[in-house]
FINU-242594 format. One record per residue (C-alpha): x, y, z. Coordinates in steps of 0.25 Angstrom, whole numbers, padded with zeros to 4 digits, always signed. Layout:
<nodes>
XYZ
...
</nodes>
This chain:
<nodes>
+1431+0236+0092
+1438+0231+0079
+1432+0235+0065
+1433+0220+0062
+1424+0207+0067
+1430+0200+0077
+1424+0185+0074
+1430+0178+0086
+1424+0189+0096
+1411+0189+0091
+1408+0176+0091
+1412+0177+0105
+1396+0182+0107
+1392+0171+0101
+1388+0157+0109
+1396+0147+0101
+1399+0134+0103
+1410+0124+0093
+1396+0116+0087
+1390+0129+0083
+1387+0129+0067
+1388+0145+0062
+1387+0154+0050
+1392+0166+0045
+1385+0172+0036
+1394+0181+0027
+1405+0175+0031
+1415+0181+0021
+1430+0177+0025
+1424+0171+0038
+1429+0177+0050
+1417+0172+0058
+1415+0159+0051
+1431+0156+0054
+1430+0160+0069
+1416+0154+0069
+1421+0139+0063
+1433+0139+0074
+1422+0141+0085
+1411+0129+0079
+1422+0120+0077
+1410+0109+0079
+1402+0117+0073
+1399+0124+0057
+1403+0136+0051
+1396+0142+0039
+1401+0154+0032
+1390+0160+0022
+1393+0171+0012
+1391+0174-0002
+1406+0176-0007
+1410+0161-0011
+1425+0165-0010
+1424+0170+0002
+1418+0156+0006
+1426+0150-0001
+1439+0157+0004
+1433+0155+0020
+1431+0142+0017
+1446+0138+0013
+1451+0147+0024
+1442+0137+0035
+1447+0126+0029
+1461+0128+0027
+1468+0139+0034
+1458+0138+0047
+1455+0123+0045
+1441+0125+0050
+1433+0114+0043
+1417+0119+0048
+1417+0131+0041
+1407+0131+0028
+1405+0141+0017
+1391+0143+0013
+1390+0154+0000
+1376+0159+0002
+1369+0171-0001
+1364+0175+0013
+1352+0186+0007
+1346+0173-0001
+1337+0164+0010
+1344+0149+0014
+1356+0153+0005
+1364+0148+0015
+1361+0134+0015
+1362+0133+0030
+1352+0124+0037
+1340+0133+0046
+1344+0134+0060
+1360+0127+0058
+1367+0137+0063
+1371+0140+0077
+1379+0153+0074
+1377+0164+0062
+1385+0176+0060
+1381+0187+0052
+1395+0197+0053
+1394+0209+0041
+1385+0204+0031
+1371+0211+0034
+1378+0224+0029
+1379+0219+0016
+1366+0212+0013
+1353+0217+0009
+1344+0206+0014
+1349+0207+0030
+1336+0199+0035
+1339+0187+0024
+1354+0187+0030
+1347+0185+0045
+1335+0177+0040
+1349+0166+0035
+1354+0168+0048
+1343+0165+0057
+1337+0154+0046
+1351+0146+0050
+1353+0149+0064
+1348+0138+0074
+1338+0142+0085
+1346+0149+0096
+1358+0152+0086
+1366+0165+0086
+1367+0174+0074
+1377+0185+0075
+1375+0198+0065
+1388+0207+0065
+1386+0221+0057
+1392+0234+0055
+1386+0244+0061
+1394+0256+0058
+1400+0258+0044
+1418+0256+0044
+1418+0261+0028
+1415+0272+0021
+1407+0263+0011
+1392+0260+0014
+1389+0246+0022
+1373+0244+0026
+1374+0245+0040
+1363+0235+0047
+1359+0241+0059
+1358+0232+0071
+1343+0236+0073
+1338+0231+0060
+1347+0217+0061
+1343+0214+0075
+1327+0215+0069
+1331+0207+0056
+1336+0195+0066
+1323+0196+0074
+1315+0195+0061
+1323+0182+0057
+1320+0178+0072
+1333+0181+0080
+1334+0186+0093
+1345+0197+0094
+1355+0193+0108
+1365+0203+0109
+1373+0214+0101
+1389+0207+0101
+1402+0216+0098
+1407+0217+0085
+1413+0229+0079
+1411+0244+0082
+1407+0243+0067
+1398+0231+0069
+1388+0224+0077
+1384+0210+0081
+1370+0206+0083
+1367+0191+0090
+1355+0183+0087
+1350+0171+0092
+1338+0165+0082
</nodes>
């Protein structure tokens, strides 16, 4: 398996359909929100982080080089409660990929994703699981994120592919 993510094959695990609305929460330069906006092209994409450059840089990428017109930036905080402005139960699709080994409030970052998702809606949590560097990273076991989705009232479906260095954990709220 490769070191990197792979969005357009792990949205394959994923029940999509082009009116679908999604979010990718630390969406960063927005390898999922780009393939994500090309599948829902009915549909809406929002890309949250806290970096407005970043947004801001995604942003013009969508609109000019891509020319994909339903993709929206949102700079939020995702550790602050209803930071992200997006309506409760909007979302069909949430994607979590690499942010909860860098936050120190994990259970507010799943406490967003289920507040946003709609009933039966599918949030998708990629993580490392090894460490790649010789610097620290705050590994999040598996264990503990599938008991913090419980506690936020989301059922865990199925473990998908992702990396040998990460994991990928499917909820459905």
């Amino acid at each position: 398996m490769p070191f990197f993510l792979e969005p357009d094959e792990i949205l394959k695990n994923l029940k999509i359909n082009d009116e679908m609305n999604a979010c990718e929460f630390g969406c960063g330069y927005g390898a999922f929100s780009m393939s994500l906006a090309k599948k829902l092209s009915k549909g809406r994409v929002f890309g949250l982080d806290v970096q407005e450059e970043r947004l801001s840089a995604l942003h013009d990428k969508a609109r000019s080089i891509q020319k994909i017109n339903n993709f929206f930036p949102i700079q939020c905080n995702l550790e602050n409660e209803n930071d992200s402005a997006i309506k409760k139960n909007f979302l069909d699709i949430v994607l979590i990929p690499n942010v909860l080994y860098q936050s120190k409030d994990k259970c507010a970052i799943i406490n967003e994703a289920s507040r946003i998702l709609k009933r039966q809606g599918q949030l998708l949590i990629i993580d490392w699981q090894k460490n790649p560097y010789n610097h620290s990273i705050e590994i999040t076991d598996k264990n503990d994120v599938k008991a913090m989705a419980s506690q936020a009232g989301l059922s865990f479906k199925k473990e998908i592919p992702a990396t040998e260095w990460h994991y990928g954990l499917l909820f459905t709220k």
